[in-house]
C-alpha positions as CSV (number, residue, x, y, z in Angstrom):
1,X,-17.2,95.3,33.3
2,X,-15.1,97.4,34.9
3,X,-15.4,100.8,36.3
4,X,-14.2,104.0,34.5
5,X,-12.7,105.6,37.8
6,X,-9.1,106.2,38.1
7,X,-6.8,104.5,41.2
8,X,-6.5,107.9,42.8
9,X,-10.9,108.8,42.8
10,X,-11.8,106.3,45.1
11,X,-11.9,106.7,48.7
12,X,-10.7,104.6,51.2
13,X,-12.8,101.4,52.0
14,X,-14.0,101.9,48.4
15,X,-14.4,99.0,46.4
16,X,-11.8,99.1,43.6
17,X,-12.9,97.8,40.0
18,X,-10.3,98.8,37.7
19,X,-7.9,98.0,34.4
20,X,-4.4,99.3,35.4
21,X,-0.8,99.1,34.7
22,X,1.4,97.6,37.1
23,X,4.3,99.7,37.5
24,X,6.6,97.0,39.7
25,X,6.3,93.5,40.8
26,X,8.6,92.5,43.5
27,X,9.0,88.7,44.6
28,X,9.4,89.1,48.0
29,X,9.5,86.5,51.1
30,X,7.1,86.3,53.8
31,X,7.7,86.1,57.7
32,X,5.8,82.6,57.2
33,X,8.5,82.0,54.2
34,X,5.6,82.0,51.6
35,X,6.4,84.2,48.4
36,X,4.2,87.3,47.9
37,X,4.5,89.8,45.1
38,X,4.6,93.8,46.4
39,X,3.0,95.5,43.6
40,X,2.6,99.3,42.6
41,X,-0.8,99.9,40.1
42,X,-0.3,102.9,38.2
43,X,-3.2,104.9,35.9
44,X,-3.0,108.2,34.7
45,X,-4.2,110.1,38.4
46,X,-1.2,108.3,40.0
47,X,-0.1,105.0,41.6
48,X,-1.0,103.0,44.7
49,X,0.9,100.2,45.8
50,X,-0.9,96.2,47.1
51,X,0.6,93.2,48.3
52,X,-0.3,89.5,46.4
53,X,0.0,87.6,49.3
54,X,0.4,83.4,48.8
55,X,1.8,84.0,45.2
56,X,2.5,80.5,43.3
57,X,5.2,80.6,40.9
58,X,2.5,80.8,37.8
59,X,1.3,84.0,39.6
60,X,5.2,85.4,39.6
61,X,5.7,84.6,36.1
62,X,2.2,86.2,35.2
63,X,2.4,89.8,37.3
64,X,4.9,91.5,35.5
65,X,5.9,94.7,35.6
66,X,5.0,96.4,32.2
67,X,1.6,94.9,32.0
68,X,-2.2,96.1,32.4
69,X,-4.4,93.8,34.4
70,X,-7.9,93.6,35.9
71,X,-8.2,94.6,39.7
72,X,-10.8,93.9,42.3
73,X,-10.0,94.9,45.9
74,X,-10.9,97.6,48.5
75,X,-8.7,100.8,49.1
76,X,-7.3,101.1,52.4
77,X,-4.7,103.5,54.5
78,X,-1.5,101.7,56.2
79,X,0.3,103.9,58.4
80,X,-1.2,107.1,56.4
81,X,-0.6,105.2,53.6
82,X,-2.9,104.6,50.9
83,X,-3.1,100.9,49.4
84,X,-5.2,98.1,47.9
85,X,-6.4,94.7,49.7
86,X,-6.5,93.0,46.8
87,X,-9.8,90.6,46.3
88,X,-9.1,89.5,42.8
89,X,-6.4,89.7,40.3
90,X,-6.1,88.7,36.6
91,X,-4.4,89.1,33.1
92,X,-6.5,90.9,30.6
93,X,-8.7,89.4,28.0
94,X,-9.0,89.9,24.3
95,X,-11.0,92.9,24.0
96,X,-10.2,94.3,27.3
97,X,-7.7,97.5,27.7
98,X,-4.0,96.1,27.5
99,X,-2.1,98.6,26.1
100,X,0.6,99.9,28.4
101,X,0.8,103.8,27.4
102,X,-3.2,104.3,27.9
103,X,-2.1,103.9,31.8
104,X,1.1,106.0,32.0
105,X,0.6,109.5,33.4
106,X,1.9,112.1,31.3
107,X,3.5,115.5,32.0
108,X,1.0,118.5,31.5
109,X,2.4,120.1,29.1
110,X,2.8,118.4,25.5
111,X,5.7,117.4,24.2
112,X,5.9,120.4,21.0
113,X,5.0,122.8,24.0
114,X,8.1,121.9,25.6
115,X,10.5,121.5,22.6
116,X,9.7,124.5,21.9
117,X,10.3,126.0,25.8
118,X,13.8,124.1,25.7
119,X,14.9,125.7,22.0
120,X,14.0,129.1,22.9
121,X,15.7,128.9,26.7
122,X,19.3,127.7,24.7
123,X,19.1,130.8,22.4
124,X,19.6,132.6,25.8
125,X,23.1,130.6,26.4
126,X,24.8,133.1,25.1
127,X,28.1,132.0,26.1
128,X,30.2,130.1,22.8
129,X,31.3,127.0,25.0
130,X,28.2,126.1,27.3
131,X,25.8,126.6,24.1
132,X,27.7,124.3,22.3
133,X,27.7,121.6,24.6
134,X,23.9,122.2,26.0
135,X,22.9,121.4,22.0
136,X,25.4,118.8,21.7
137,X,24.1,116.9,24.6
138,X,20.2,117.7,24.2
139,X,20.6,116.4,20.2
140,X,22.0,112.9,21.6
141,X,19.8,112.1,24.0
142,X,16.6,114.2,22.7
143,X,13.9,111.4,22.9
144,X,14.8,110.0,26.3
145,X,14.8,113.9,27.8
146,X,11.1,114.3,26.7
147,X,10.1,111.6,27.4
148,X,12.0,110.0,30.9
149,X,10.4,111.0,34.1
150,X,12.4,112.6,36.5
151,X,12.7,109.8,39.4
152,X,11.4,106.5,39.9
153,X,9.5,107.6,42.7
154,X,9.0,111.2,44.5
155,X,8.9,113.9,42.1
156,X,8.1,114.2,38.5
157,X,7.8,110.5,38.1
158,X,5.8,110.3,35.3
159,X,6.4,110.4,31.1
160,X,7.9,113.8,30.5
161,X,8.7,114.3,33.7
162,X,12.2,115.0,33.7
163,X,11.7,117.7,30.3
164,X,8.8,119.5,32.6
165,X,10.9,119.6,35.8
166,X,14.0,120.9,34.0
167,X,11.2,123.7,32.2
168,X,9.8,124.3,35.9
169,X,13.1,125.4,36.7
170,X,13.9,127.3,33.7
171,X,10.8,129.1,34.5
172,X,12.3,130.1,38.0
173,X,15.7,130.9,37.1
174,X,14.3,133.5,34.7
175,X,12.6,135.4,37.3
176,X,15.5,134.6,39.9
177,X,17.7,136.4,36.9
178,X,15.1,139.4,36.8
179,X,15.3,140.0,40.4
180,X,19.3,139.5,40.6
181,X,20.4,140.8,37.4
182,X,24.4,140.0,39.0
183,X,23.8,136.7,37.8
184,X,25.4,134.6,35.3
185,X,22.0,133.7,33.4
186,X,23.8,131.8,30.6
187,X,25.5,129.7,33.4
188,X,22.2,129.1,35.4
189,X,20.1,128.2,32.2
190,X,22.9,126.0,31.0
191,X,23.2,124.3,34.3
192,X,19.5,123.9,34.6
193,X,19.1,121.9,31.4
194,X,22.5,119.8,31.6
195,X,21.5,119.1,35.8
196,X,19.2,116.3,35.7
197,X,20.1,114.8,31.9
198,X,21.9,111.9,33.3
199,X,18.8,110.6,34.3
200,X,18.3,109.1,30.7
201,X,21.1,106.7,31.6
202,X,19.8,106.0,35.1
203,X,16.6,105.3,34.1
204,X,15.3,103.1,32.0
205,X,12.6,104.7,30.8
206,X,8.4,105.8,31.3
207,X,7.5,102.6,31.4
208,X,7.8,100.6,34.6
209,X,10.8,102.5,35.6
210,X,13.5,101.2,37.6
211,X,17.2,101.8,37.9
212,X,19.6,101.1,35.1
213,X,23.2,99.0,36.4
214,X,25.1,102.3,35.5
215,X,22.7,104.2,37.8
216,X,22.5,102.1,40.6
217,X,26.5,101.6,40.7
218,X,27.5,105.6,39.4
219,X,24.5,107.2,39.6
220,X,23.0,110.6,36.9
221,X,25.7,113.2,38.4
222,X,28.2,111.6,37.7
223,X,27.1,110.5,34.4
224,X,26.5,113.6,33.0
225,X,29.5,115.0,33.5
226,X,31.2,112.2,32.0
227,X,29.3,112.6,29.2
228,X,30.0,116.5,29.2
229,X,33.4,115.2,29.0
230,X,32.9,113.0,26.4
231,X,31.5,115.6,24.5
232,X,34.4,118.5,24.5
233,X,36.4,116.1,22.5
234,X,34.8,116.7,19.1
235,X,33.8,120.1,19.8
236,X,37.8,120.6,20.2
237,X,37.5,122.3,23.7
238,X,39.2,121.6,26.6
239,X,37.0,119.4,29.4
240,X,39.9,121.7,32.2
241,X,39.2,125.1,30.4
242,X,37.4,127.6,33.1
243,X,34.6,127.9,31.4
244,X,34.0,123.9,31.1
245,X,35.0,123.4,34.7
246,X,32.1,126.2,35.7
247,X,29.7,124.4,33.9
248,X,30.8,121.2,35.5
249,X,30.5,122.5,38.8
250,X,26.8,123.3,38.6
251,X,25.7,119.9,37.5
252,X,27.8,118.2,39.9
253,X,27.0,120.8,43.0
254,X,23.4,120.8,42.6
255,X,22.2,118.1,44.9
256,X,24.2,120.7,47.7
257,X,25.3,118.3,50.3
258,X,27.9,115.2,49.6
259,X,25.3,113.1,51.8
260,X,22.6,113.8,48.5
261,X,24.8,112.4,46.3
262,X,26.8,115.5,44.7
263,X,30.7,115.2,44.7
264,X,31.1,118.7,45.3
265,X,28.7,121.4,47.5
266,X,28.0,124.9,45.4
267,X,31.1,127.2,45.4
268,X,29.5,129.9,42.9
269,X,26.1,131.5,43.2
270,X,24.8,130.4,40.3
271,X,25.4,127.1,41.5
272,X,23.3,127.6,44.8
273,X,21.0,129.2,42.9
274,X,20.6,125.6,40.8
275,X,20.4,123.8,43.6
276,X,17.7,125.4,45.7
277,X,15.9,126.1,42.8
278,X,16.2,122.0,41.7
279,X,15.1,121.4,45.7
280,X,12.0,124.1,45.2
281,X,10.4,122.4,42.3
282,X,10.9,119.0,43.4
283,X,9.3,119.5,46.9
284,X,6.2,121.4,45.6
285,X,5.7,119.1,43.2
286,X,5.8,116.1,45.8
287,X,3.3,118.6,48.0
288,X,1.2,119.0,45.3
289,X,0.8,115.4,44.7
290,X,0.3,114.3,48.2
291,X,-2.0,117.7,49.1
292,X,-3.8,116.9,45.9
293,X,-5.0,112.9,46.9
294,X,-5.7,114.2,50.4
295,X,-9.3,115.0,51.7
296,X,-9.8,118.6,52.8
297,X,-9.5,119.3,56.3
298,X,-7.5,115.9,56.8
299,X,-3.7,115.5,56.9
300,X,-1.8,113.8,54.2
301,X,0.1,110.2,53.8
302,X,3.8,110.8,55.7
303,X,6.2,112.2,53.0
304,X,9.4,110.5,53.5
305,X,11.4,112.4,50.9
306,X,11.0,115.4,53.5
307,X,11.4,113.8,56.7
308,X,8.5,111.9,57.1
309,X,6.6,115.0,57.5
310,X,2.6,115.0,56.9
311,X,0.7,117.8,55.2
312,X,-2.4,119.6,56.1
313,X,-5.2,120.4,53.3
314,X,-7.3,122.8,54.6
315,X,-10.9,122.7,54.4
316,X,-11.9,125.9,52.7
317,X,-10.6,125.9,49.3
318,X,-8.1,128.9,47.8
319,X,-10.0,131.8,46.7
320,X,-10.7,132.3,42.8
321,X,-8.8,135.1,41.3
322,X,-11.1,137.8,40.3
């Protein structure tokens, strides 16, 4: 039987015994034009990536992504990078695990938790026009927003992930609002919950996540202001009106720099404020992830999402708060 530990508990040139999920399968060729199948295993503590080498087309068919499976093999670091030499691979049996959402990583904070986060915050929109359209938008696509991650890969990729990063900014902005009272806070809290909902027409969804056509070829800015757009219609206001065309801006400003995908760079605070808040969250939560599967006193994996760059854990731990 296999062992209870999760992917991300054992150490390297640990044997791996384990029931996970595989995340993706890609068919891929081989200098020695063989077919292998580069694979990402996910469980709840996270997701490590091993390559099937010499896969026959029944193995192709078989490792899909979406499914659990049974995985023998010995973790190992390439190039600061963890991964699994796979030993043995199979399909589940009856009576073994095999349901998909047991393996899924969640967000840490439950679903009503968040709801509840998200109502409160849009009583603070205060403004007639961005209100409107924040609850407009949030009742079409409620289900996929609390329950899409917020990337593939990188940051917040898990179930949830995208309502927890938008609440992790929320959570800033209020205190950014505190300590610079100047600011717009309707605009800022209605940018922060519109910024990243295009992702739920990007993505496909928690499970096995990969890019939707309409993401790959227009991408979630540019999405959600479409269907901003869309949405002035029957609310009978006008998508050119100032106070639209604000709110516009800071959903299609906040990736700050045309080379990161945003159309526009920030022309109002508020807007910079969004982005460098959005840029905060997402790069401690890709520290905390790498710092957090790295020994202490050892220096982590290379982060490529910020520039290759590796991390230092140090060896003595925080000190408790008295």
């Amino acid at each position: 039987m296999a062992a209870t530990k999760q992917l991300m508990d054992y150490a390297v040139d640990e044997a791996v015994d384990a029931f996970v999920l595989l995340k993706s399968a890609d068919v891929r060729t081989a200098k020695n034009g063989k077919q292998y199948i580069a694979l990402v295993f996910e469980d709840r503590s996270g997701e490590i990536s091993g390559k099937y080498w010499d896969a026959s087309p029944e193995d192709i068919e078989n490792y899909v992504a979406g499914i659990v499976v049974h995985l023998q093999g010995k973790r190992e670091n390439y190039q600061t990078h963890p991964q699994i030499k796979i030993f043995h691979l199979r399909l589940t049996t009856v009576g073994e695990p095999d349901d998909p959402n047991q393996y899924i990583e969640k967000a840490p904070m439950s679903r009503a938790d968040m709801e509840d986060y998200i109502n409160q915050t849009v009583f603070e929109i205060t403004q007639p026009t961005w209100n409107r359209l924040v609850r407009k938008l949030l009742a079409e696509y409620q289900e996929a927003f609390f329950t899409f991650p917020a990337a593939k890969t990188n940051h917040h990729a898990f179930q949830g992930g995208l309502a927890f990063h938008t609440i992790s900014i929320l959570k800033l902005a209020h205190s950014v609002v505190k300590q610079y009272p100047d600011l717009n806070a309707p605009l800022l809290f209605a940018g922060a919950i519109l910024h990243d909902l295009g992702k739920t027409i990007e993505l496909s969804g928690p499970k096995s996540t990969t890019y939707t056509l309409a993401g790959n070829l227009v991408g979630h800015i540019v999405l959600i202001d479409g269907e901003l757009v869309r949405a002035c219609e029957p609310l009978k206001l006008d998508p050119q009106a100032e106070d639209v065309l604000l709110l516009r801006h800071m959903i299609l400003s906040h990736h700050g720099l045309l080379e990161y995908g945003s159309p526009v760079r920030p022309a109002l605070r508020e807007a910079d404020v969004l982005h460098q808040l959005d840029e905060l969250d997402a790069s401690i939560m890709m520290l905390d992830t790498v710092v957090e599967h790295t020994a202490p006193g050892e220096f982590s994996e290379r982060v490529f999402a910020m520039d290759g760059r590796r991390f230092y854990r140090p060896s003595e731990p925080k000190p408790k708060e008295s």
